[in-house]
N, CA, C and O atoms as a GROMACS GRO file, in nm:
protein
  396
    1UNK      N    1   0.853  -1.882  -0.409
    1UNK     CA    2   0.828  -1.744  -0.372
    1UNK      C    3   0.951  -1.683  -0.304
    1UNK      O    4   0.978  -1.574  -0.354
    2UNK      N    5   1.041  -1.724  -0.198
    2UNK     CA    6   1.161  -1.709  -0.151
    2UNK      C    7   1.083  -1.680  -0.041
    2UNK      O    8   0.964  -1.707  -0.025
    3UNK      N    9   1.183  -1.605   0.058
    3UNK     CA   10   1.180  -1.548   0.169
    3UNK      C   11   1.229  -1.372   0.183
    3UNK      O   12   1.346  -1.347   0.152
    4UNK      N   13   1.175  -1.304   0.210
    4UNK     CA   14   1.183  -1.121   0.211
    4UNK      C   15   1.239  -1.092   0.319
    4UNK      O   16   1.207  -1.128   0.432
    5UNK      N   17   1.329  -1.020   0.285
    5UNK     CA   18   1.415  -0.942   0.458
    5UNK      C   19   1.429  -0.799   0.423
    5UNK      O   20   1.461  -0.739   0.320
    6UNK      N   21   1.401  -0.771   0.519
    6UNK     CA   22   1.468  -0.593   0.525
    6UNK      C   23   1.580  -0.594   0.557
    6UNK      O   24   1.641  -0.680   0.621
    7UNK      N   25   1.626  -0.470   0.503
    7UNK     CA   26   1.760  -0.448   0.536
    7UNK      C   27   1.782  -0.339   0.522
    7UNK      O   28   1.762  -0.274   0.419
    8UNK      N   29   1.840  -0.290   0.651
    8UNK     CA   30   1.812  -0.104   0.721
    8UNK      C   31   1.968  -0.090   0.751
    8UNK      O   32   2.062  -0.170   0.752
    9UNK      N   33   1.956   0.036   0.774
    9UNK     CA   34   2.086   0.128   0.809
    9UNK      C   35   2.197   0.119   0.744
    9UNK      O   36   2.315   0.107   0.780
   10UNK      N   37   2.124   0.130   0.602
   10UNK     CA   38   2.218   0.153   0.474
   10UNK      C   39   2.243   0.265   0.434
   10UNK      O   40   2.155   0.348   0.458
   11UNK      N   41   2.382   0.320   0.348
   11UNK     CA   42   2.426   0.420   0.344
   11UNK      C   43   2.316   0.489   0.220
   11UNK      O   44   2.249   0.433   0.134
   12UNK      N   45   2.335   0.646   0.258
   12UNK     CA   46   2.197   0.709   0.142
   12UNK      C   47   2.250   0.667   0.020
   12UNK      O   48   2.161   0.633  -0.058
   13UNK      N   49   2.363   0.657  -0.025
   13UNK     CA   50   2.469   0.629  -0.196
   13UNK      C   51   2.412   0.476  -0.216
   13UNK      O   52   2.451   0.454  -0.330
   14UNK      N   53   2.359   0.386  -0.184
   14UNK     CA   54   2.298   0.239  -0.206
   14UNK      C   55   2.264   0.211  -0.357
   14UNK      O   56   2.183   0.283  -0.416
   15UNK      N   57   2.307   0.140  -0.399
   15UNK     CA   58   2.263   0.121  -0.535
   15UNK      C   59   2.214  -0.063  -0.509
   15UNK      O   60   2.259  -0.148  -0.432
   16UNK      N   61   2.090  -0.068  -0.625
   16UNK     CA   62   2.023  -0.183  -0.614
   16UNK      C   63   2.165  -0.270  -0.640
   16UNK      O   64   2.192  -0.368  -0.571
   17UNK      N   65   2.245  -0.225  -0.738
   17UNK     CA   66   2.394  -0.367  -0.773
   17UNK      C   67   2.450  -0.374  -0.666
   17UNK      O   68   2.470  -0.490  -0.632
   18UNK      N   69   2.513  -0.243  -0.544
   18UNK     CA   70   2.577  -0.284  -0.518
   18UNK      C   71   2.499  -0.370  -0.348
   18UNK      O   72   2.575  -0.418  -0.263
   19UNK      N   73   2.383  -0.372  -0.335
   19UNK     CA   74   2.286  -0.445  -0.264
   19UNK      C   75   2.303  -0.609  -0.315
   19UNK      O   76   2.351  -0.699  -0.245
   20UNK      N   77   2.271  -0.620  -0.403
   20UNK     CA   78   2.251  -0.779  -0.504
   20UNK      C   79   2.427  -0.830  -0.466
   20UNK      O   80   2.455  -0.942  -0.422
   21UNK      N   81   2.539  -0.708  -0.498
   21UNK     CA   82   2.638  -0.805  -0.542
   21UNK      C   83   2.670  -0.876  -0.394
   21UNK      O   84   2.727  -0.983  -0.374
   22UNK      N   85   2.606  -0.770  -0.288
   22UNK     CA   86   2.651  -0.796  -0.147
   22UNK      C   87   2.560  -0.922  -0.036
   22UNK      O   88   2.578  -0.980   0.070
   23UNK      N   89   2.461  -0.912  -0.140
   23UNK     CA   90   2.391  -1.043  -0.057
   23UNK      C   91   2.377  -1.152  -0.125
   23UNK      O   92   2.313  -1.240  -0.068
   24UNK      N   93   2.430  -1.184  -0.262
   24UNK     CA   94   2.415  -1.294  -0.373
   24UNK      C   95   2.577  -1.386  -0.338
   24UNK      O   96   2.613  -1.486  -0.398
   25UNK      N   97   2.662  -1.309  -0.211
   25UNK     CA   98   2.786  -1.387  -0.182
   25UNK      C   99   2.702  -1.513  -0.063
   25UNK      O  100   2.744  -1.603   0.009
   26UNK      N  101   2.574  -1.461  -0.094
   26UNK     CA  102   2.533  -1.570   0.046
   26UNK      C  103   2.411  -1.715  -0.014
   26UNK      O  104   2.372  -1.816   0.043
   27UNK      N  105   2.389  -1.666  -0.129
   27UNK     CA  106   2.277  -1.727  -0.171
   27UNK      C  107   2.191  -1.603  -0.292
   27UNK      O  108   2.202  -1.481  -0.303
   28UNK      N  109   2.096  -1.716  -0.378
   28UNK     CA  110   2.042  -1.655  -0.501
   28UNK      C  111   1.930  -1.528  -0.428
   28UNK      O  112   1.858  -1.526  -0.328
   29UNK      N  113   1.965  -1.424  -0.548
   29UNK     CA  114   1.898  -1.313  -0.480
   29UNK      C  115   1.752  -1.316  -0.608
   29UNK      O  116   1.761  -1.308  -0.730
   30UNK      N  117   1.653  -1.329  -0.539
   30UNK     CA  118   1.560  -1.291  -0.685
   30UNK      C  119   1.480  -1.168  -0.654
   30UNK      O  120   1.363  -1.183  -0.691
   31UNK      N  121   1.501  -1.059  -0.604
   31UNK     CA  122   1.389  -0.960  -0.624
   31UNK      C  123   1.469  -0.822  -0.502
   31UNK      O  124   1.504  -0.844  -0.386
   32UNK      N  125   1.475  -0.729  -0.555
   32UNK     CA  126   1.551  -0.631  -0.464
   32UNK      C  127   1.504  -0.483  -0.503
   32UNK      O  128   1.530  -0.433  -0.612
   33UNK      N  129   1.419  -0.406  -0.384
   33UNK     CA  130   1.388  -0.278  -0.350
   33UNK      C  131   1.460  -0.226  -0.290
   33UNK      O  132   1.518  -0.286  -0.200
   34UNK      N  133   1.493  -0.054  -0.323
   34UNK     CA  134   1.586  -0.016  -0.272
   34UNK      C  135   1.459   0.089  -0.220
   34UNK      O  136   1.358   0.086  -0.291
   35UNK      N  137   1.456   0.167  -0.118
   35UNK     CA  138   1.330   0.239  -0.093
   35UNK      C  139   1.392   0.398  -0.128
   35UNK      O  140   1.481   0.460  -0.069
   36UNK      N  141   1.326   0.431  -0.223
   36UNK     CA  142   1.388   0.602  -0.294
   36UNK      C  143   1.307   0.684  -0.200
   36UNK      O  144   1.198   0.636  -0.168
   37UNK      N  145   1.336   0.785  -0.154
   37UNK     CA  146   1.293   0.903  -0.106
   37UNK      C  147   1.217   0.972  -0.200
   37UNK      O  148   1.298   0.985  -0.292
   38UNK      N  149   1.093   1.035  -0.243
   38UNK     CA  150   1.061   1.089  -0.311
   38UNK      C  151   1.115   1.203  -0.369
   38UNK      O  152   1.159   1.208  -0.484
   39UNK      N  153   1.112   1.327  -0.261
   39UNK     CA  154   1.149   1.494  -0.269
   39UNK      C  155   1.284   1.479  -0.305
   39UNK      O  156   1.297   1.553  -0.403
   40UNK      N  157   1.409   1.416  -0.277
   40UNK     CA  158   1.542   1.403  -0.282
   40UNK      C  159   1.553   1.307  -0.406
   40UNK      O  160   1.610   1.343  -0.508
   41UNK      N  161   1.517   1.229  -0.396
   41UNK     CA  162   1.550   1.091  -0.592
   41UNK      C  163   1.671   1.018  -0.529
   41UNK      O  164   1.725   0.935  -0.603
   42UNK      N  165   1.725   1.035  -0.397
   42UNK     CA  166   1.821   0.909  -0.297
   42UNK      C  167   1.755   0.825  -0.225
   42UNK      O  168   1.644   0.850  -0.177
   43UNK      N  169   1.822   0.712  -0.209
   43UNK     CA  170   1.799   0.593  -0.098
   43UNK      C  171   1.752   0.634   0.062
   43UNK      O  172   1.811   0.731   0.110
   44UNK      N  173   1.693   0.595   0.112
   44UNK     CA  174   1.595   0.613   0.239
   44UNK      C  175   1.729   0.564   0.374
   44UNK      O  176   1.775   0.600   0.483
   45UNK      N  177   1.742   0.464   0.272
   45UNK     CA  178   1.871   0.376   0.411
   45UNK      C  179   1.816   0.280   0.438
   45UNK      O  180   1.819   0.242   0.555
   46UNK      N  181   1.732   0.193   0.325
   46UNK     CA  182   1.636   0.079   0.375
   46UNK      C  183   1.627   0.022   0.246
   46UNK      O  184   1.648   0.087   0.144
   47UNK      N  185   1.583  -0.145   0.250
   47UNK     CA  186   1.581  -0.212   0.127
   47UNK      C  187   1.509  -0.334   0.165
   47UNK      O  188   1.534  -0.389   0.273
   48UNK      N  189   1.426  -0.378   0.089
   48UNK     CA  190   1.365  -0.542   0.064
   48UNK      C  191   1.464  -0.620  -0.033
   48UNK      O  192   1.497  -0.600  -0.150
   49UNK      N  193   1.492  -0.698   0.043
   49UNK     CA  194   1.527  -0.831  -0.085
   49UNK      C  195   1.440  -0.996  -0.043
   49UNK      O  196   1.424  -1.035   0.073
   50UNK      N  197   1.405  -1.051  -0.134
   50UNK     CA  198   1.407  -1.180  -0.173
   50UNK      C  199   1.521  -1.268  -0.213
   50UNK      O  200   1.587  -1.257  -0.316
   51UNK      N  201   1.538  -1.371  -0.100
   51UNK     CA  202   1.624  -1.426  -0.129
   51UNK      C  203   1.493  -1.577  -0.207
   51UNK      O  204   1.370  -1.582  -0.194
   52UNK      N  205   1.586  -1.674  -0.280
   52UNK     CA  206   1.491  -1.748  -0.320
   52UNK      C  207   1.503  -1.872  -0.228
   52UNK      O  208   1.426  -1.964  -0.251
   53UNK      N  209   1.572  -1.882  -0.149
   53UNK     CA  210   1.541  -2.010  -0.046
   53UNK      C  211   1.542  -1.920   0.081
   53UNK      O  212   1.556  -1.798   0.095
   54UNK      N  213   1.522  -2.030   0.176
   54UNK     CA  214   1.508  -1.978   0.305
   54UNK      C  215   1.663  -2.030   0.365
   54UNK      O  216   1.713  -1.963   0.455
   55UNK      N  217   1.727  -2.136   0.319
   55UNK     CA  218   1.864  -2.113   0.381
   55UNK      C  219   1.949  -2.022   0.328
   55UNK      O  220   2.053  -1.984   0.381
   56UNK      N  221   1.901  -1.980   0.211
   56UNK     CA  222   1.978  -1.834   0.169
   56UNK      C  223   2.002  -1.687   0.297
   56UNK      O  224   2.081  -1.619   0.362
   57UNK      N  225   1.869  -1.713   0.264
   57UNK     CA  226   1.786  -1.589   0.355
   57UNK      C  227   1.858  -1.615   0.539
   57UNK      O  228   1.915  -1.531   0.608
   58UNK      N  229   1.841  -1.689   0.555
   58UNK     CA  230   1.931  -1.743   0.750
   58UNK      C  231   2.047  -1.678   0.680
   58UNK      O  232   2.052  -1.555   0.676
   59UNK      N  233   2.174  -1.779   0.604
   59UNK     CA  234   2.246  -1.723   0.547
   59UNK      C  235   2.310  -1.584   0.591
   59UNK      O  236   2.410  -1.560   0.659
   60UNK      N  237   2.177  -1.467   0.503
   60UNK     CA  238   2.220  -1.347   0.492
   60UNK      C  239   2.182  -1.279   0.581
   60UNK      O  240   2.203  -1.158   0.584
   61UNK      N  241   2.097  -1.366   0.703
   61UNK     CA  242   2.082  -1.275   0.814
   61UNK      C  243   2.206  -1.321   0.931
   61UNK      O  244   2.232  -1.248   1.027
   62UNK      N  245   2.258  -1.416   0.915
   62UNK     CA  246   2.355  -1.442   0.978
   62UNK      C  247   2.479  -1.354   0.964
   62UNK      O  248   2.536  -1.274   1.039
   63UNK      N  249   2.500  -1.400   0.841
   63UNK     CA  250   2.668  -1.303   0.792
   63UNK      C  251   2.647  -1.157   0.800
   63UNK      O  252   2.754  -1.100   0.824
   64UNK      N  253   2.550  -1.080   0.789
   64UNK     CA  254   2.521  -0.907   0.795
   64UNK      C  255   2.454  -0.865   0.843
   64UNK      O  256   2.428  -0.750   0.807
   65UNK      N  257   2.367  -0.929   0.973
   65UNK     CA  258   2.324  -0.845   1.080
   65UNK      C  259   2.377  -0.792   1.173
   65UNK      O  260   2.370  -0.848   1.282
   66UNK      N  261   2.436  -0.685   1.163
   66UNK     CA  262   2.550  -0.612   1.234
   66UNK      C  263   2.692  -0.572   1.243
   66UNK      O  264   2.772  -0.531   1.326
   67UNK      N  265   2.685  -0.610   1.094
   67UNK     CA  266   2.812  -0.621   1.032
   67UNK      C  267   2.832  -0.434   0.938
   67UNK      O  268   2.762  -0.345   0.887
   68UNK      N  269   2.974  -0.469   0.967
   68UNK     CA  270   2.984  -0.275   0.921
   68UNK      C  271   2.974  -0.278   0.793
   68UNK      O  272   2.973  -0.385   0.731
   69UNK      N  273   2.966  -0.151   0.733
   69UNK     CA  274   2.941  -0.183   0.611
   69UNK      C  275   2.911  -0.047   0.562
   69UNK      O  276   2.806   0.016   0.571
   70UNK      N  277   3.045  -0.007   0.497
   70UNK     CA  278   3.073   0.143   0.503
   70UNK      C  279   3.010   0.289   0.583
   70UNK      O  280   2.970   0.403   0.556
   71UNK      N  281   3.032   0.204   0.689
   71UNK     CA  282   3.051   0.278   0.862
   71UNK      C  283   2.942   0.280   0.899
   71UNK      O  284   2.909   0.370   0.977
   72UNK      N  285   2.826   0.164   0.848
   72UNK     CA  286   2.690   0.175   0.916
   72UNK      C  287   2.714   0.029   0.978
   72UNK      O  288   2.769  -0.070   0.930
   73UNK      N  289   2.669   0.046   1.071
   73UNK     CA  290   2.603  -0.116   1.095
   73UNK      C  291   2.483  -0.182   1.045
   73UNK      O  292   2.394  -0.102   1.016
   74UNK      N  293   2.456  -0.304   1.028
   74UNK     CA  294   2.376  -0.296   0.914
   74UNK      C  295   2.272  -0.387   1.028
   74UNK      O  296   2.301  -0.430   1.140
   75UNK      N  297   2.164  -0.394   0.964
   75UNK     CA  298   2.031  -0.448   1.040
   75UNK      C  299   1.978  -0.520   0.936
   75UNK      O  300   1.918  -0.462   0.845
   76UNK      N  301   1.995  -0.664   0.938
   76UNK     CA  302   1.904  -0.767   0.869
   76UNK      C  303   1.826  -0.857   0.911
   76UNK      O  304   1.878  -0.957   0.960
   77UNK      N  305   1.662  -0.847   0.905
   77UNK     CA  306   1.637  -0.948   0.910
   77UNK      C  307   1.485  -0.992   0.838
   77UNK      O  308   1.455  -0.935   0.733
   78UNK      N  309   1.395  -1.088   0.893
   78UNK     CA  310   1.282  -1.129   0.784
   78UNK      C  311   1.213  -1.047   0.813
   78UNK      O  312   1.177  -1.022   0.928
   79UNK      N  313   1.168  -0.967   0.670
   79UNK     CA  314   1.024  -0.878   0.683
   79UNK      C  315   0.911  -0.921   0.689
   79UNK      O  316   0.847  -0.996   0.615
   80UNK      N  317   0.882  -0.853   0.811
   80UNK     CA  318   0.730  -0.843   0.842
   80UNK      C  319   0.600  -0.827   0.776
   80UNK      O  320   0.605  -0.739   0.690
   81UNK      N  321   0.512  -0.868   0.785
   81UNK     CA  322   0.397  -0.816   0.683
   81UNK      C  323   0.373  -0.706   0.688
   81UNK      O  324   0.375  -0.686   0.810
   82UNK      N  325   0.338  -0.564   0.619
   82UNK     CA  326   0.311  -0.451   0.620
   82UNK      C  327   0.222  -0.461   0.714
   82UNK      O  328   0.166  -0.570   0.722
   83UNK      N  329   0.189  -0.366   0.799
   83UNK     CA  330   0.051  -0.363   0.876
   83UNK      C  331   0.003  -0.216   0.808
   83UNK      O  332   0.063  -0.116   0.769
   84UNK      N  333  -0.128  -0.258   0.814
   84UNK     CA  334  -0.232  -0.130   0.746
   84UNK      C  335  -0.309  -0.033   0.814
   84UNK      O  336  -0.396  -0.029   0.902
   85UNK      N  337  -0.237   0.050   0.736
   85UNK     CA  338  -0.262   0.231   0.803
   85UNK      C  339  -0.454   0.309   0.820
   85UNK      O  340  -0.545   0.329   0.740
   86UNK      N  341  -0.446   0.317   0.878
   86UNK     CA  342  -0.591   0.356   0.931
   86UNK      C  343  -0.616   0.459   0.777
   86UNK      O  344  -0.532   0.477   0.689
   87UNK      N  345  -0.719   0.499   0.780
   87UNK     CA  346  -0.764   0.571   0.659
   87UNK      C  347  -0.765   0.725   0.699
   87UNK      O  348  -0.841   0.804   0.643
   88UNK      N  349  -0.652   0.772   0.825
   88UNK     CA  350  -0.602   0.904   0.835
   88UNK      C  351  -0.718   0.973   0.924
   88UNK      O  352  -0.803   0.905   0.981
   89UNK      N  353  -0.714   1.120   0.931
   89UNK     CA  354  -0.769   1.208   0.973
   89UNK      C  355  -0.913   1.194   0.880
   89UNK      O  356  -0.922   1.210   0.758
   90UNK      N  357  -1.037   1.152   0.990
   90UNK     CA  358  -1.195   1.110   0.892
   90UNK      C  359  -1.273   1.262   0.844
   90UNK      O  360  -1.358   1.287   0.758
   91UNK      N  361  -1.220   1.326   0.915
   91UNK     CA  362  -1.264   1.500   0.817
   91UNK      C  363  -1.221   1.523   0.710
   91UNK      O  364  -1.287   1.582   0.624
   92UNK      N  365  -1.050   1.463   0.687
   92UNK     CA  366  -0.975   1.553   0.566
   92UNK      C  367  -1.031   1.429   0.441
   92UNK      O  368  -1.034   1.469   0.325
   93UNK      N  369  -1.067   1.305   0.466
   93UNK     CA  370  -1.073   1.182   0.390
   93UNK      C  371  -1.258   1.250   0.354
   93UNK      O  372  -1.299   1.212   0.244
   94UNK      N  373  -1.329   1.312   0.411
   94UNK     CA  374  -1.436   1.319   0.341
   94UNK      C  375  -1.408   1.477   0.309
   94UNK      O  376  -1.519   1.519   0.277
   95UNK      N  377  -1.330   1.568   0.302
   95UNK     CA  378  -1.268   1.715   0.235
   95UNK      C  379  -1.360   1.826   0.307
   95UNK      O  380  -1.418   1.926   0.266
   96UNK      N  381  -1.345   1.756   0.444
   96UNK     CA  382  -1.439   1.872   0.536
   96UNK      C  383  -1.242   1.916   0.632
   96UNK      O  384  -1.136   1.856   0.639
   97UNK      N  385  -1.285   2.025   0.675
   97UNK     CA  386  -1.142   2.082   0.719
   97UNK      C  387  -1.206   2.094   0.904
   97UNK      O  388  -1.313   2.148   0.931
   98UNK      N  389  -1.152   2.058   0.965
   98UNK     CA  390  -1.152   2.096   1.108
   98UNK      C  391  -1.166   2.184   1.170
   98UNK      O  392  -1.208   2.169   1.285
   99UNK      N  393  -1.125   2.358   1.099
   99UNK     CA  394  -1.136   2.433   1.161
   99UNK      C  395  -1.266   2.530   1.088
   99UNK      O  396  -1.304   2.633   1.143
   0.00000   0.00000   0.00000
């Protein structure tokens, strides 16, 4: 299955290659999200990868957690499990309006 890390405070120009070519210098990359902005069709400044081992993954949190990286500093490390979002405002979820 590998091991999943985020990896934040990436520049908005991010392309999934040039993500892969930059973390595959550390170990095998098998699976890479780049998170698109909807309204805009650019990068968020955030990304999932799978590395496929876990000494990969140390690896790539070692060598680029905080390392520059065309003038961002970069933030790597193992992602968290999503935690799950409440089911919102309980008026608008049954299409009754508040006011």
């Amino acid at each position: 299955m590998g091991t999943k890390l985020y990896v934040g405070n990436l520049p908005f120009d991010i392309t999934e290659g040039d993500l892969r070519n930059m973390l595959s210098e550390h170990g095998p990359v098998n699976e890479i999200a780049v998170i698109m902005d909807k309204m805009t069709g650019r990068a968020r400044g955030f990304a999932f990868a799978t590395m496929n081992t876990p000494e990969a993954a140390n690896a790539v949190i070692l060598a680029l957690n905080g390392k520059d990286w065309k003038g961002r500093a970069l933030t790597v490390n193992e992602a968290r499990p999503r935690e799950e979002r409440s089911g919102g405002d309980h008026y608008r979820s049954e299409g009754r309006s508040r006011y």
